[in-house]
N, C-alpha and C positions, 0 to 999 in steps of 0.2 A: 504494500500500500504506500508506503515512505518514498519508494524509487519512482513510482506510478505518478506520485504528486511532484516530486522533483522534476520528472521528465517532462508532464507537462508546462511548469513554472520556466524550465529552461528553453521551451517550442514556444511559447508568452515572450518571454524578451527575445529570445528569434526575431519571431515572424513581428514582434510589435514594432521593433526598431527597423523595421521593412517597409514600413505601413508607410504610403504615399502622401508626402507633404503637400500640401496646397495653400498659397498664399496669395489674399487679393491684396489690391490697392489699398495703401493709410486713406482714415476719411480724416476731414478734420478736425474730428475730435480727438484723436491719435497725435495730432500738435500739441506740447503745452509754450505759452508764453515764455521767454525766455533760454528756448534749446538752441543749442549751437554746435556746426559741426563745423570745421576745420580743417582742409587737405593743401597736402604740398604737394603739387608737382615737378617733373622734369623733363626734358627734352634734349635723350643724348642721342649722337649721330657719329658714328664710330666708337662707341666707348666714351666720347668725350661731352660731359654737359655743356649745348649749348644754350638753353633756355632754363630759369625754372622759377617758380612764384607759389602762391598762397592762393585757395581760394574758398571762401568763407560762406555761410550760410546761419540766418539767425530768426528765430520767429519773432515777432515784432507785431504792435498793432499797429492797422493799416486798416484804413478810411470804413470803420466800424466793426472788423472782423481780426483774426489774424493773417499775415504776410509773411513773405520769406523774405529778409533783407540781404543782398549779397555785397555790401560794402558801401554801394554806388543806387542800385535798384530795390525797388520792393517792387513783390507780382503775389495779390492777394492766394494764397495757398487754397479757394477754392475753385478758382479759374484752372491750377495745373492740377487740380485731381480729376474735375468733372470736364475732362475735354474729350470730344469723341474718338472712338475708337477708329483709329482707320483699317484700312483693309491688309495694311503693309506696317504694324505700328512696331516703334521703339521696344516698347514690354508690350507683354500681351498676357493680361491675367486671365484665370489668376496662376502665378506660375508656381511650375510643379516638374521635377525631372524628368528627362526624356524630353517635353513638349520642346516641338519644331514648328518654326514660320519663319519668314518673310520678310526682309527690312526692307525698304526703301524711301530716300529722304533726300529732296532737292534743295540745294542751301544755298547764300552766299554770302562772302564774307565782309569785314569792313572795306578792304583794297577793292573792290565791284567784281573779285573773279566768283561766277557761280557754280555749280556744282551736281553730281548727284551719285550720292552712295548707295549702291545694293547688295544686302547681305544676306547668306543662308543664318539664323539662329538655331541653337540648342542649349536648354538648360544641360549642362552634364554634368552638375552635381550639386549636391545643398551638404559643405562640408562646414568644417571650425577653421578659418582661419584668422592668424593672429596677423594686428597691422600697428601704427605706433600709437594709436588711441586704445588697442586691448584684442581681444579674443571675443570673435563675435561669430556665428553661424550663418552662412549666406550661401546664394545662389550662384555658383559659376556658369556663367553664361557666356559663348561663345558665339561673336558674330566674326561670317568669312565671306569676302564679296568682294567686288571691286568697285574703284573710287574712278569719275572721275569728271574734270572741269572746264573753263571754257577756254581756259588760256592752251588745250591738246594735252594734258596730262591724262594716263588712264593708267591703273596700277593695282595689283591686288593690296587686300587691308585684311587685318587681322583686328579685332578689339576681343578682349577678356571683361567681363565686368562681375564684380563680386558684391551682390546686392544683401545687406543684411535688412530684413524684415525688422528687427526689432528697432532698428533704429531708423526705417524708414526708406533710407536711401541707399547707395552704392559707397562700400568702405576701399573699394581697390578696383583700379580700372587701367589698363595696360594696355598701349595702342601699337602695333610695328605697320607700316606703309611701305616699308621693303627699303626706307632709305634712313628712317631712324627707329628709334623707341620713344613713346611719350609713356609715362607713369604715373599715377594720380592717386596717393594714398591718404585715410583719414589718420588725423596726428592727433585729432583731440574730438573729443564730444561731449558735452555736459549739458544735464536738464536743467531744467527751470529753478532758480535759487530761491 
């Protein structure tokens, strides 16, 4: 009877830690006043840093609601949660491993060159990884496609992005374009004081 209840206790954490994650969109009630996240990036090109900066995020009130303040901007935080889904989107909730689609995304930048990115997606993994803000559980997400813009550039792109759910956003995001690496790591996060 002993081995029979152990055996099964030990098919229980098996199969439980098997059991398929799913995770939708933060609403805004999932914001509190006062969070802040914090990433440094880089931009090397041979091994050598040629770029690299700070870039911030802070919930804030903002013309009667809460906003995301990024140093310079606020964009009321219910504008970027409730926007439609398109047929090709950046995330596609609610995400869960395995799940595959579609990216595509016409842009342009400050200089007037425009653009368009298309990527194969796949979640392929919801692991622990640790970054200089802590040990957080996220989504490895792999987009592979090619870039490209108006000035004749066309090129394969690689983006990595490691989305931790608990904190909302992406703690780790790693870009190659076949001529450098850009890096983008969170260094700090703290909730509302």
């Amino acid at each position: 009877m002993k081995k029979n209840v152990l055996f099964h206790m030990a098919l229980l954490l098996i199969f439980g830690n098997c059991a398929t994650t799913k995770t939708n969109p933060p609403i805004l009630k999932d914001y509190t006043l006062g969070e802040k996240w914090i990433w440094k990036w880089e931009r090397a090109v041979e091994g050598e840093v040629r770029a690299e900066g700070e870039d911030i995020q802070e919930v804030v009130r903002h013309k009667g609601t809460l906003g995301l303040w990024n140093g310079i901007d606020t964009v009321q935080i219910s504008k970027t949660i409730h926007q439609e889904q398109s047929d090709t989107p950046f995330r596609n909730w609610p995400l869960e491993v395995g799940k595959k689609w579609k990216y595509v995304s016409e842009w342009a930048n400050n200089e007037g060159t425009t653009g368009k990115t298309s990527q194969d997606v796949e979640i392929i993994a919801f692991e622990e990884l640790h970054v200089v803000a802590g040990t957080f559980k996220a989504y490895k997400i792999e987009y592979k496609g090619i870039v490209t813009n108006s000035r004749g550039f066309k090129g394969e792109m690689t983006d990595i992005w490691w989305y931790a759910p608990e904190l909302k956003t992406y703690i780790k995001h790693v870009n190659d374009d076949g001529y450098g690496l850009y890096t983008n790591e969170l260094t700090s996060y703290s909730k509302a004081n």
